[in-house]
PQR file with spaces between the fields and no chain letter, atoms N, CA, C, O and H, PARSE charges and radii, in Angstrom:
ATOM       1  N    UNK     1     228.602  105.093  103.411 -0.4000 1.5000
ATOM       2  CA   UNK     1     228.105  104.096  102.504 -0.0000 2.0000
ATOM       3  C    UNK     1     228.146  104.651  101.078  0.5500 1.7000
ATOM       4  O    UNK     1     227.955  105.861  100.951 -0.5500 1.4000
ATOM       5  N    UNK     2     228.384  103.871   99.942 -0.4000 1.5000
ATOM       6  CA   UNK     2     229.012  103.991   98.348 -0.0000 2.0000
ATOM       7  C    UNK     2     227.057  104.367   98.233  0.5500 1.7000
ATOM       8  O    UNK     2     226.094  103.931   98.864 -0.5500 1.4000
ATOM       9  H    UNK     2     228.539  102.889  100.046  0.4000 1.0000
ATOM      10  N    UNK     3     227.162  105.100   97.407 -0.4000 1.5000
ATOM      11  CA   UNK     3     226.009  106.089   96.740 -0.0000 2.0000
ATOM      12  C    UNK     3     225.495  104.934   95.526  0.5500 1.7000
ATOM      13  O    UNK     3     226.385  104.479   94.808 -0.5500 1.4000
ATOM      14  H    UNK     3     227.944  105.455   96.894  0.4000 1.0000
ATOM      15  N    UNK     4     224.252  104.527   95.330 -0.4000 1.5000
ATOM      16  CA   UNK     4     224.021  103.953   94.206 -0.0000 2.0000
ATOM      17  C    UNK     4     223.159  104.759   92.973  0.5500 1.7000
ATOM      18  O    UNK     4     222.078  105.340   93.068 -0.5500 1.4000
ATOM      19  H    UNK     4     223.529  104.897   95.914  0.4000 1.0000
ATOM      20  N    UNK     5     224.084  104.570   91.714 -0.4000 1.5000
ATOM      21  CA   UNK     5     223.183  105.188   90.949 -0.0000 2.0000
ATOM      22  C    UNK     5     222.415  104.125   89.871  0.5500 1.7000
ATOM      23  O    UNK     5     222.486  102.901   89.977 -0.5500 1.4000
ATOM      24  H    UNK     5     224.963  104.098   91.636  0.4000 1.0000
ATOM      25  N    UNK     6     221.694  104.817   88.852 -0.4000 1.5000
ATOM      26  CA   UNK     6     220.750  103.747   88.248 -0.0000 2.0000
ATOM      27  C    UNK     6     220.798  104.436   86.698  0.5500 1.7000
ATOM      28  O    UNK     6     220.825  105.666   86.704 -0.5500 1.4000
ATOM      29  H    UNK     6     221.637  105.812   88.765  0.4000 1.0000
ATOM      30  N    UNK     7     220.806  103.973   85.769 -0.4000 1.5000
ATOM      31  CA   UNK     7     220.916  104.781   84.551 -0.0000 2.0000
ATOM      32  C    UNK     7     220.220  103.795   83.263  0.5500 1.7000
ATOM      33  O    UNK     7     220.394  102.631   82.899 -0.5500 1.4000
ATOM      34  H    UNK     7     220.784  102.974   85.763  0.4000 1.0000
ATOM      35  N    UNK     8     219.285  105.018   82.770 -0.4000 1.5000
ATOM      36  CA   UNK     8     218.110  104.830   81.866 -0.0000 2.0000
ATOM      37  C    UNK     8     218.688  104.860   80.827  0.5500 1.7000
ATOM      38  O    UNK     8     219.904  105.005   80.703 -0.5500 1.4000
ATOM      39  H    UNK     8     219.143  105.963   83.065  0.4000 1.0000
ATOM      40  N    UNK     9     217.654  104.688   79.690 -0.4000 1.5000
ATOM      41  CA   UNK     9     218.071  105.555   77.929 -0.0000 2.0000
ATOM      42  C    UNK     9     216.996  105.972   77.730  0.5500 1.7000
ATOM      43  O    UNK     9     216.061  105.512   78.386 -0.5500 1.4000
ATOM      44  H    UNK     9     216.666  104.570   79.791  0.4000 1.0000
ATOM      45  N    UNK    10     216.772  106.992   76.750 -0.4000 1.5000
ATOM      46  CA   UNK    10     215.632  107.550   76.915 -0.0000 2.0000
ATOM      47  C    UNK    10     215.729  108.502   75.361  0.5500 1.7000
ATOM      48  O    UNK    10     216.845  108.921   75.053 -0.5500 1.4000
ATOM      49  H    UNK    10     217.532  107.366   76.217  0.4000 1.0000
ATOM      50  N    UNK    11     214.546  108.807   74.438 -0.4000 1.5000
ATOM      51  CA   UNK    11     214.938  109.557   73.506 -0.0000 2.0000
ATOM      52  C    UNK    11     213.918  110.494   73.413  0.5500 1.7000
ATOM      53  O    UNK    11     212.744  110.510   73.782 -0.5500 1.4000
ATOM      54  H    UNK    11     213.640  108.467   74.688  0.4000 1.0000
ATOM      55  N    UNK    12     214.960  111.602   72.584 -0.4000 1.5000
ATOM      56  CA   UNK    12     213.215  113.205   72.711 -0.0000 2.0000
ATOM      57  C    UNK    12     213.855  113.436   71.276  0.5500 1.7000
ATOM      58  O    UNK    12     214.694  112.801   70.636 -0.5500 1.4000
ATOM      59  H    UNK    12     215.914  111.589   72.285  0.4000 1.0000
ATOM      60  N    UNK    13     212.908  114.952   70.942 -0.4000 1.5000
ATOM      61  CA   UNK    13     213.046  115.038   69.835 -0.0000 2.0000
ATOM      62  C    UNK    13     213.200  117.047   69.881  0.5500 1.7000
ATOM      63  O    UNK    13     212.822  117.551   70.938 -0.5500 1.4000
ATOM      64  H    UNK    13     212.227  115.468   71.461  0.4000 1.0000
ATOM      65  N    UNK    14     213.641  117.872   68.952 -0.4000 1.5000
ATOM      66  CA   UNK    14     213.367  119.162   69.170 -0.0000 2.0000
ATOM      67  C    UNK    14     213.214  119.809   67.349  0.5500 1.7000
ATOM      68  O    UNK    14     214.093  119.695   66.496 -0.5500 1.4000
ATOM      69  H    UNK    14     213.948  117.462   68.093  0.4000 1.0000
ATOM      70  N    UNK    15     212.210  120.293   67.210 -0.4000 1.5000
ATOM      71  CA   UNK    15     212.131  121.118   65.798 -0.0000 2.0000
ATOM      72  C    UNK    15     213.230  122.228   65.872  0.5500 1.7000
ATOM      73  O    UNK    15     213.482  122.689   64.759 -0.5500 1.4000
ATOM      74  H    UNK    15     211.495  120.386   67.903  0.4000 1.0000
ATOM      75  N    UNK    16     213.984  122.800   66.946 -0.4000 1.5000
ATOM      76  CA   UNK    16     214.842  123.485   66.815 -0.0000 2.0000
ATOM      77  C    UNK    16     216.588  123.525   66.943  0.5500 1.7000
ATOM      78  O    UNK    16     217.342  124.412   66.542 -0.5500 1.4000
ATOM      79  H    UNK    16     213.780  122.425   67.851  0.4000 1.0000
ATOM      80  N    UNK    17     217.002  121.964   67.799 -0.4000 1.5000
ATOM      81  CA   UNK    17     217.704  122.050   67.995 -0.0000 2.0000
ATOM      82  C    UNK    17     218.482  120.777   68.962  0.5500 1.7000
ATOM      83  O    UNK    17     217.898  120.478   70.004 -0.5500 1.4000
ATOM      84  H    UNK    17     216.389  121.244   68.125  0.4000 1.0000
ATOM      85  N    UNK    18     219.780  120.038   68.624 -0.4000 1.5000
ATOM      86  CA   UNK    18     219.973  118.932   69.499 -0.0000 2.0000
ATOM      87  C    UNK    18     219.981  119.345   71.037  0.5500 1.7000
ATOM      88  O    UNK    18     219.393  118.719   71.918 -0.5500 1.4000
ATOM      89  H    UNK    18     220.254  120.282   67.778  0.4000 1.0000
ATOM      90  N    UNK    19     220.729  120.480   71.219 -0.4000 1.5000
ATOM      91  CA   UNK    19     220.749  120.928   72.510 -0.0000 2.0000
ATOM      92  C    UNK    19     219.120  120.775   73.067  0.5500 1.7000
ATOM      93  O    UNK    19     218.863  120.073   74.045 -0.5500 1.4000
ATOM      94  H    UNK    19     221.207  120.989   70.503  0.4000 1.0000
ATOM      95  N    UNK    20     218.088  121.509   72.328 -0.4000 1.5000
ATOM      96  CA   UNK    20     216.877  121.835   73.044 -0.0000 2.0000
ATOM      97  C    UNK    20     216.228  120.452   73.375  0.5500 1.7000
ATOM      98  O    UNK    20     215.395  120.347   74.275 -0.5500 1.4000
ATOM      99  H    UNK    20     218.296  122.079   71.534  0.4000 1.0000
ATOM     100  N    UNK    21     216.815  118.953   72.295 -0.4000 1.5000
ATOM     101  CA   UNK    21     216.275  117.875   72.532 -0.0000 2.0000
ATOM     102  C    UNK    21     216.997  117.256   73.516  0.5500 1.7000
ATOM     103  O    UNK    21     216.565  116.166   73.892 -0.5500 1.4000
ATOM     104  H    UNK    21     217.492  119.038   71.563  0.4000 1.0000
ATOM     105  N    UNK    22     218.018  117.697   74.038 -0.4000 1.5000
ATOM     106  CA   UNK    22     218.608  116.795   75.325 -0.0000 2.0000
ATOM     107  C    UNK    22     217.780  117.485   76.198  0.5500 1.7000
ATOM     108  O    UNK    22     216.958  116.708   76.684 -0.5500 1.4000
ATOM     109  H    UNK    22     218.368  118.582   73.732  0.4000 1.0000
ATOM     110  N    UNK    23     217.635  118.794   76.659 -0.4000 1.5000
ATOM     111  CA   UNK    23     216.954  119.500   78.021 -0.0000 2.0000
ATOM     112  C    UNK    23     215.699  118.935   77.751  0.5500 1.7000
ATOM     113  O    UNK    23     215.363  118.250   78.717 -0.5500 1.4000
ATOM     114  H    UNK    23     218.303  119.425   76.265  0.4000 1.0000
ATOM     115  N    UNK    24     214.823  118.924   76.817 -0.4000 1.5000
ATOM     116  CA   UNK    24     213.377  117.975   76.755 -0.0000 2.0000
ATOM     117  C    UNK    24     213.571  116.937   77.569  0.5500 1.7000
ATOM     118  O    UNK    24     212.809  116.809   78.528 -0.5500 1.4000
ATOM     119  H    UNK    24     215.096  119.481   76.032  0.4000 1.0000
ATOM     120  N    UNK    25     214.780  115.854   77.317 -0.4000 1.5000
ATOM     121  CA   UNK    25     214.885  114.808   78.003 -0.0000 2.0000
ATOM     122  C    UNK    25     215.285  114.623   79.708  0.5500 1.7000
ATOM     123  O    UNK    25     215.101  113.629   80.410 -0.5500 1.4000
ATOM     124  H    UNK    25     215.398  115.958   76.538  0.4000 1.0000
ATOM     125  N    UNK    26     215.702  115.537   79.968 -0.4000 1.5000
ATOM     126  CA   UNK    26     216.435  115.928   81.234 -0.0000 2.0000
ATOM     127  C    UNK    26     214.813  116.719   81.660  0.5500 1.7000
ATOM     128  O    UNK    26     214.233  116.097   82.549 -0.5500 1.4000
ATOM     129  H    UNK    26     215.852  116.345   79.398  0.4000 1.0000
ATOM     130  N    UNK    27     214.370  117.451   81.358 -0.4000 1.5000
ATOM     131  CA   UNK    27     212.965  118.355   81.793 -0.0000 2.0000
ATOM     132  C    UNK    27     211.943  117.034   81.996  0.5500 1.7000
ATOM     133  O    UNK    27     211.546  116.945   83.158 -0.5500 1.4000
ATOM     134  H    UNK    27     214.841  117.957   80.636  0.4000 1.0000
ATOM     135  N    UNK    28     211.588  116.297   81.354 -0.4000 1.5000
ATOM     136  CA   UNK    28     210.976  115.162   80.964 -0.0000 2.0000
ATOM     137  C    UNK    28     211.360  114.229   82.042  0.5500 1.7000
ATOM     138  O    UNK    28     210.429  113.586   82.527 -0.5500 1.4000
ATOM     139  H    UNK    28     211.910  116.370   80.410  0.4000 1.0000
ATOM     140  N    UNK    29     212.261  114.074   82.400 -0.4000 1.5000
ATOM     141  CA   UNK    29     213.027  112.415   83.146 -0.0000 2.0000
ATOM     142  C    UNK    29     212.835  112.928   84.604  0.5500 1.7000
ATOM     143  O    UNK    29     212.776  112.074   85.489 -0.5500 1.4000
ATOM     144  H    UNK    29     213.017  114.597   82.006  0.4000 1.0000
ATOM     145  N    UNK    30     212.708  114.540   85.008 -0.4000 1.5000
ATOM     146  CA   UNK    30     212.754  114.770   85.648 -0.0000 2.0000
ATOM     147  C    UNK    30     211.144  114.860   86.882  0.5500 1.7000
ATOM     148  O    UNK    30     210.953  114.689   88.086 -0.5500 1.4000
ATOM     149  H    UNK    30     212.756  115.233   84.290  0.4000 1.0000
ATOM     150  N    UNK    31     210.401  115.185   85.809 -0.4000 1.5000
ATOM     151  CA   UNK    31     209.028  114.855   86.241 -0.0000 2.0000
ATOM     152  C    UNK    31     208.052  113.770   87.143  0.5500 1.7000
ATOM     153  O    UNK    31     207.001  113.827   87.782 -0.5500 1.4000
ATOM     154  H    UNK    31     210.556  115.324   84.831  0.4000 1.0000
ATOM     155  N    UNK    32     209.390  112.441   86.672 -0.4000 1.5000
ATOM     156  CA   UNK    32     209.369  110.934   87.447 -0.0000 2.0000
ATOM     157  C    UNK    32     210.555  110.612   88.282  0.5500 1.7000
ATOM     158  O    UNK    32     210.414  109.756   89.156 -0.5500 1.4000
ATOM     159  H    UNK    32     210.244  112.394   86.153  0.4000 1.0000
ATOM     160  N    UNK    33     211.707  111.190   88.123 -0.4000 1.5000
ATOM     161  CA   UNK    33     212.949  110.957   88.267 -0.0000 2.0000
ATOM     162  C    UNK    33     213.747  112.126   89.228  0.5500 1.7000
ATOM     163  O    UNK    33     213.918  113.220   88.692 -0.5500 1.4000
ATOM     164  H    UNK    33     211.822  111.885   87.413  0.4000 1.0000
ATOM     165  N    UNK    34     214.267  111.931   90.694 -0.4000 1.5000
ATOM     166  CA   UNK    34     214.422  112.385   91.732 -0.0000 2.0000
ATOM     167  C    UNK    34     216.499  112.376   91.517  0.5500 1.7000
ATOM     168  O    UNK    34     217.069  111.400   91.030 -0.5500 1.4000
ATOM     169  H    UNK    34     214.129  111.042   91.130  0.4000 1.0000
ATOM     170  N    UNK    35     217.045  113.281   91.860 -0.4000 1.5000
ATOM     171  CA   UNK    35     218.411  112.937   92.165 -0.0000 2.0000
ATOM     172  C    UNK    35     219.328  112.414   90.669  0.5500 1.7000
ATOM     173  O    UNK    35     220.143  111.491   90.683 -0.5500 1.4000
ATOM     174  H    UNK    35     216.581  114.073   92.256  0.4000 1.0000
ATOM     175  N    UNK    36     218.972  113.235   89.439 -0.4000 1.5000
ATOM     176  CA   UNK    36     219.503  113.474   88.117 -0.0000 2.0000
ATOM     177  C    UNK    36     221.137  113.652   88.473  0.5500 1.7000
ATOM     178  O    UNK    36     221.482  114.449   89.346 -0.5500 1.4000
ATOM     179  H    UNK    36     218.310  113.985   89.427  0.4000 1.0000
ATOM     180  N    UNK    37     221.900  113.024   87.890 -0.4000 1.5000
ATOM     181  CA   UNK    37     222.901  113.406   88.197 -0.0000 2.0000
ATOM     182  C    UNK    37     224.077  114.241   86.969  0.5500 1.7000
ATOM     183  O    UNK    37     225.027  115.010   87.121 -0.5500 1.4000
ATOM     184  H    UNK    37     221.620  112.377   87.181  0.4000 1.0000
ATOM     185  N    UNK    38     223.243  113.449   85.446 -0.4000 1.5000
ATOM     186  CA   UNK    38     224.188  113.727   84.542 -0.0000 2.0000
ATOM     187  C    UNK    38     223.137  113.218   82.993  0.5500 1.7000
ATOM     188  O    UNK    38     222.108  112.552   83.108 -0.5500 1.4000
ATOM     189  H    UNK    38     222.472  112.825   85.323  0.4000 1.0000
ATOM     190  N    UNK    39     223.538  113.574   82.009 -0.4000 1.5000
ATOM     191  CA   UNK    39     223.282  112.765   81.064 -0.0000 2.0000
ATOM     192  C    UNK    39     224.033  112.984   79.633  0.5500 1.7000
ATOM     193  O    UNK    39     224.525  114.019   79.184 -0.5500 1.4000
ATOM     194  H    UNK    39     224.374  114.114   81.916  0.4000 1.0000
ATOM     195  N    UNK    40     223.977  111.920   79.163 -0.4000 1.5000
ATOM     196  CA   UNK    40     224.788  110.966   78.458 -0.0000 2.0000
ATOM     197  C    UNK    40     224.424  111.336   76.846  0.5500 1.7000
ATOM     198  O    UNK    40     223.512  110.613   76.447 -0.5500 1.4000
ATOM     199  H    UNK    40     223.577  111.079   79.527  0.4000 1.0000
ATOM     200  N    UNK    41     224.882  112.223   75.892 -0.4000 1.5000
ATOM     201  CA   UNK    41     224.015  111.770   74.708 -0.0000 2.0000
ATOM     202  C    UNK    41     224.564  110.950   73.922  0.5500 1.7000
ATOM     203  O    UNK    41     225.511  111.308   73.223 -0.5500 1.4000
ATOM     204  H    UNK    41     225.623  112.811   76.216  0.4000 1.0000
ATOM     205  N    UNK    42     224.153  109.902   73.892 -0.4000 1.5000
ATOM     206  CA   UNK    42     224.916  108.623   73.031 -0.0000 2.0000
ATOM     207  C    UNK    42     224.582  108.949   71.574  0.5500 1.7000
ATOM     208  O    UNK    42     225.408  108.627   70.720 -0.5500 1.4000
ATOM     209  H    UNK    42     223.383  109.611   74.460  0.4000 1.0000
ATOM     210  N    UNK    43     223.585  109.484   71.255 -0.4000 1.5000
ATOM     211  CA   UNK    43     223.855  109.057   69.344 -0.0000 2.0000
ATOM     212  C    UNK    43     222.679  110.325   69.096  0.5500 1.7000
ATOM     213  O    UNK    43     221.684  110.475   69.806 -0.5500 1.4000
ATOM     214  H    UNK    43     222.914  109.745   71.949  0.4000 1.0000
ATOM     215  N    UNK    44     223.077  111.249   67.830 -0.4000 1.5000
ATOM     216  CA   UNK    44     222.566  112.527   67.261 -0.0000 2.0000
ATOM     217  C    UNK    44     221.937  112.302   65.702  0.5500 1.7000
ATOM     218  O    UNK    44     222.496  112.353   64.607 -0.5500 1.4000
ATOM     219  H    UNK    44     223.885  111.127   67.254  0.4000 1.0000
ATOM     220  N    UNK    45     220.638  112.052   66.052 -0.4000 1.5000
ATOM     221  CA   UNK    45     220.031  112.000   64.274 -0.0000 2.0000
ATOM     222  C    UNK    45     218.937  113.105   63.831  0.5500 1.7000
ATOM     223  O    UNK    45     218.045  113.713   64.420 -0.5500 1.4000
ATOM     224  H    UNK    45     220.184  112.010   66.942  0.4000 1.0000
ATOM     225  N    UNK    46     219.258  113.083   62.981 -0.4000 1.5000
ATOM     226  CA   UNK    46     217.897  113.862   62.772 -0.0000 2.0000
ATOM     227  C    UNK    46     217.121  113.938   61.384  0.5500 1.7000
ATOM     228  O    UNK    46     217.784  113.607   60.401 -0.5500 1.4000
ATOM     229  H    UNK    46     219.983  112.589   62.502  0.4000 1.0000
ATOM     230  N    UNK    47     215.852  114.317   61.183 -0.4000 1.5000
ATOM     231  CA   UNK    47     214.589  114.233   60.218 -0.0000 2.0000
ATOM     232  C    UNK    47     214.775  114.770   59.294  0.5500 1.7000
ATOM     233  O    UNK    47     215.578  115.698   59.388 -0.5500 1.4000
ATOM     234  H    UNK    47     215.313  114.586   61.982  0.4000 1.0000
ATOM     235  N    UNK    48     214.185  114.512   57.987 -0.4000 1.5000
ATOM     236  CA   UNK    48     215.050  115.239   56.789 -0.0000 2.0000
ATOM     237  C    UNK    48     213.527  115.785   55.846  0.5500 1.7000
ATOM     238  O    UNK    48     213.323  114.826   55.102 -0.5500 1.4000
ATOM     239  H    UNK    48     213.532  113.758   57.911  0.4000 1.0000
ATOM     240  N    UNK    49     212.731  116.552   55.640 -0.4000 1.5000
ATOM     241  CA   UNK    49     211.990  116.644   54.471 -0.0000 2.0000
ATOM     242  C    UNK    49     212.547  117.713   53.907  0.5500 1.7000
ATOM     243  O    UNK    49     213.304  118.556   54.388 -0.5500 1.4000
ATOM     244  H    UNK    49     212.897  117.331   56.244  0.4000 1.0000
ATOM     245  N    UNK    50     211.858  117.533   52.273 -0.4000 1.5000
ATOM     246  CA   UNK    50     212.499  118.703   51.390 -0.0000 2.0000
ATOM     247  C    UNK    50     213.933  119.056   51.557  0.5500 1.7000
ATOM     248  O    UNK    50     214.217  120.251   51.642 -0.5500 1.4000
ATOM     249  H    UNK    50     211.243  116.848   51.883  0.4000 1.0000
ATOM     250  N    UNK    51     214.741  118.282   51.608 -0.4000 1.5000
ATOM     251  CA   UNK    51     216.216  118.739   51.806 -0.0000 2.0000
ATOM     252  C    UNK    51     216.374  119.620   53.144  0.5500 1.7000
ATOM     253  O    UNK    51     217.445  119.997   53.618 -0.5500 1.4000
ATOM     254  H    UNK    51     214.510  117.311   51.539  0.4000 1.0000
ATOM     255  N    UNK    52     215.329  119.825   53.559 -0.4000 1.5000
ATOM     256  CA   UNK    52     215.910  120.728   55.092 -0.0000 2.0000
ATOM     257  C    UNK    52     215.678  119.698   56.712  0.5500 1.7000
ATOM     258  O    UNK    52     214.975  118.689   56.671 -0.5500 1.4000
ATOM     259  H    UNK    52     214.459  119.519   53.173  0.4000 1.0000
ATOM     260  N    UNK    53     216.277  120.084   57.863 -0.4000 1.5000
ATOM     261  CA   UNK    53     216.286  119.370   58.883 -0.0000 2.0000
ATOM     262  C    UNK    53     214.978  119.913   59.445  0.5500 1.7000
ATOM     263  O    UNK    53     214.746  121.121   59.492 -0.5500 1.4000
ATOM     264  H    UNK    53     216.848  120.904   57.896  0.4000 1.0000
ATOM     265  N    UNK    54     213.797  118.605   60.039 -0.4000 1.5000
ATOM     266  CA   UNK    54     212.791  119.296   60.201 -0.0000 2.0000
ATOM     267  C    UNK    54     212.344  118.965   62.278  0.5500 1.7000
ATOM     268  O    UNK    54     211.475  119.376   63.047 -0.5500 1.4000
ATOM     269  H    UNK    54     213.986  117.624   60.000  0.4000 1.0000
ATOM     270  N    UNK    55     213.841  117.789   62.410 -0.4000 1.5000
ATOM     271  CA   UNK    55     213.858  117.354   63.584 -0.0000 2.0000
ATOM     272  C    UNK    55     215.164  117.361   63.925  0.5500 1.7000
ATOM     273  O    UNK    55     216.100  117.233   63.135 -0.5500 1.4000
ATOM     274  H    UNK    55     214.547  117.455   61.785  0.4000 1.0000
ATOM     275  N    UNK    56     215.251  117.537   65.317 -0.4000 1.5000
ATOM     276  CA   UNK    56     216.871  117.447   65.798 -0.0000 2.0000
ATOM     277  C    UNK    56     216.552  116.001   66.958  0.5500 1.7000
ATOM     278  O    UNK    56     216.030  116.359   68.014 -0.5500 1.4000
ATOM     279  H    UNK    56     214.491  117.641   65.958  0.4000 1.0000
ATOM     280  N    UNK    57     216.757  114.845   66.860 -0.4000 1.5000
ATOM     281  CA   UNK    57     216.587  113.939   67.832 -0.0000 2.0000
ATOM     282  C    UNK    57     217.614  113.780   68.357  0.5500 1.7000
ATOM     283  O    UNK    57     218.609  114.177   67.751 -0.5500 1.4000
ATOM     284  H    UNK    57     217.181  114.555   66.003  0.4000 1.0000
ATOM     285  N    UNK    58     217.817  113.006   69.962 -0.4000 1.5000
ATOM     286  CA   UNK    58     219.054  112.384   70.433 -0.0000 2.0000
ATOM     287  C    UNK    58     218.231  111.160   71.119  0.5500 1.7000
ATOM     288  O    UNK    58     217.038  111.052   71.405 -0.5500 1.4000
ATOM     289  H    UNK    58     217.009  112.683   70.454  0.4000 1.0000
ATOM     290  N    UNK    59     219.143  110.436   71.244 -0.4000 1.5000
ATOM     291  CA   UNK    59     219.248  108.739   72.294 -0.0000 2.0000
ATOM     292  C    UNK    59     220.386  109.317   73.813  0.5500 1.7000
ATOM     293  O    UNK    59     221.520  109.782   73.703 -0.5500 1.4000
ATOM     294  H    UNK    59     220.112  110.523   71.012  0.4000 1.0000
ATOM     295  N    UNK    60     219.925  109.179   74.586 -0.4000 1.5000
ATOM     296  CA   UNK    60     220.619  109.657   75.590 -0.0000 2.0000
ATOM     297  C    UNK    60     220.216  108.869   76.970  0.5500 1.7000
ATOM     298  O    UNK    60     219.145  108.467   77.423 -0.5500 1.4000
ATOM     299  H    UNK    60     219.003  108.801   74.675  0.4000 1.0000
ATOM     300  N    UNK    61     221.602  108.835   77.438 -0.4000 1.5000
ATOM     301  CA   UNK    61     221.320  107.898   78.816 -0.0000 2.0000
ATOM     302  C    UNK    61     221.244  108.931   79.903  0.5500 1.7000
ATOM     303  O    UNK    61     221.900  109.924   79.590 -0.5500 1.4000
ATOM     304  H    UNK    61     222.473  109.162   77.070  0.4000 1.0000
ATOM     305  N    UNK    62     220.676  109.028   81.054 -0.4000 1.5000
ATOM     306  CA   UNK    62     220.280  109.793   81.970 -0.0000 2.0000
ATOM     307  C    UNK    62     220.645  108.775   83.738  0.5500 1.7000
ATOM     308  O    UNK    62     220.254  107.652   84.057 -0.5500 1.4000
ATOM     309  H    UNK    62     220.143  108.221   81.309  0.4000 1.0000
ATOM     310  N    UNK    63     221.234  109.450   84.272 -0.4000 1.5000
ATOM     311  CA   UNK    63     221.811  108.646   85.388 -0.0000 2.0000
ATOM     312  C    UNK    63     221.320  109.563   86.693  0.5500 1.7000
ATOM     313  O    UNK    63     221.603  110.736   86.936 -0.5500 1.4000
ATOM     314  H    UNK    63     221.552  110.362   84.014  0.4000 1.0000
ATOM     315  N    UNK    64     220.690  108.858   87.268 -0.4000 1.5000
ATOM     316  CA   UNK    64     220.453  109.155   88.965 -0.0000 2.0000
ATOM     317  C    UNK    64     220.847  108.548   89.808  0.5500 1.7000
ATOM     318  O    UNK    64     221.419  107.470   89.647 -0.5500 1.4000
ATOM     319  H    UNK    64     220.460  107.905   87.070  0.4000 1.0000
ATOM     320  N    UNK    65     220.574  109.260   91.250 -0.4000 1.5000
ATOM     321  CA   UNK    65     220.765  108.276   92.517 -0.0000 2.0000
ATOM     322  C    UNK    65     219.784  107.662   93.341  0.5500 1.7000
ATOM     323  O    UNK    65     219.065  108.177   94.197 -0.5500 1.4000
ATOM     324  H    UNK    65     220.109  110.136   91.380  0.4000 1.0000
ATOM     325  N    UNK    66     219.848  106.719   93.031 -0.4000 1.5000
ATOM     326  CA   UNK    66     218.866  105.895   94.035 -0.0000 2.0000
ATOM     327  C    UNK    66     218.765  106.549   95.181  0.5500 1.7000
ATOM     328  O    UNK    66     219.716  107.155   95.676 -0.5500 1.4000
ATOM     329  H    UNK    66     220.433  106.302   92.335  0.4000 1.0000
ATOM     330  N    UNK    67     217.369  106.471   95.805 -0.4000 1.5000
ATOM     331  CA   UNK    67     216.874  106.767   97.465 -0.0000 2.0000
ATOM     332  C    UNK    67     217.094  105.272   98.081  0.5500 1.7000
ATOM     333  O    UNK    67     217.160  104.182   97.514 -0.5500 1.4000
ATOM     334  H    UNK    67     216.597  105.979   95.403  0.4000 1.0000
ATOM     335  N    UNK    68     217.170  105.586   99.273 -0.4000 1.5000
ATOM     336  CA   UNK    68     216.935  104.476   99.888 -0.0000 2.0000
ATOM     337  C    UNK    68     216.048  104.462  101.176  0.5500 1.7000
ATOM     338  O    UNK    68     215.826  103.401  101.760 -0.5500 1.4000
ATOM     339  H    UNK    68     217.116  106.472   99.734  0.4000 1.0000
């Protein structure tokens, strides 16, 4: 039988780094979320004071497999 998966969006944030804000989201999704399969980072922004970056955010889709 074809495997069903299910796929979220979901956004985090990291003072250090885009990488560290996708694993937030993946660490995070995972807490509620069983059978992670992959995730997606759709779009990279980030926070600006005083001319320096003070946030690294992403929008990212996160895909699992349904139980049945």
């Amino acid at each position: 039988m074809a495997k069903i998966v299910k796929v979220i969006e979901v956004m985090s944030q990291s003072s250090s780094s885009w990488e560290e804000a996708t694993q937030n989201v993946v660490s995070e999704a995972a807490k509620t979320l069983r059978n992670i399969r992959s995730v997606y980072v759709k779009e990279f922004t980030a926070e600006v004071e005083n001319d320096r970056v003070t946030n690294y955010r992403v929008n990212a889709k996160i895909t699992f497999e349904m139980e049945r």
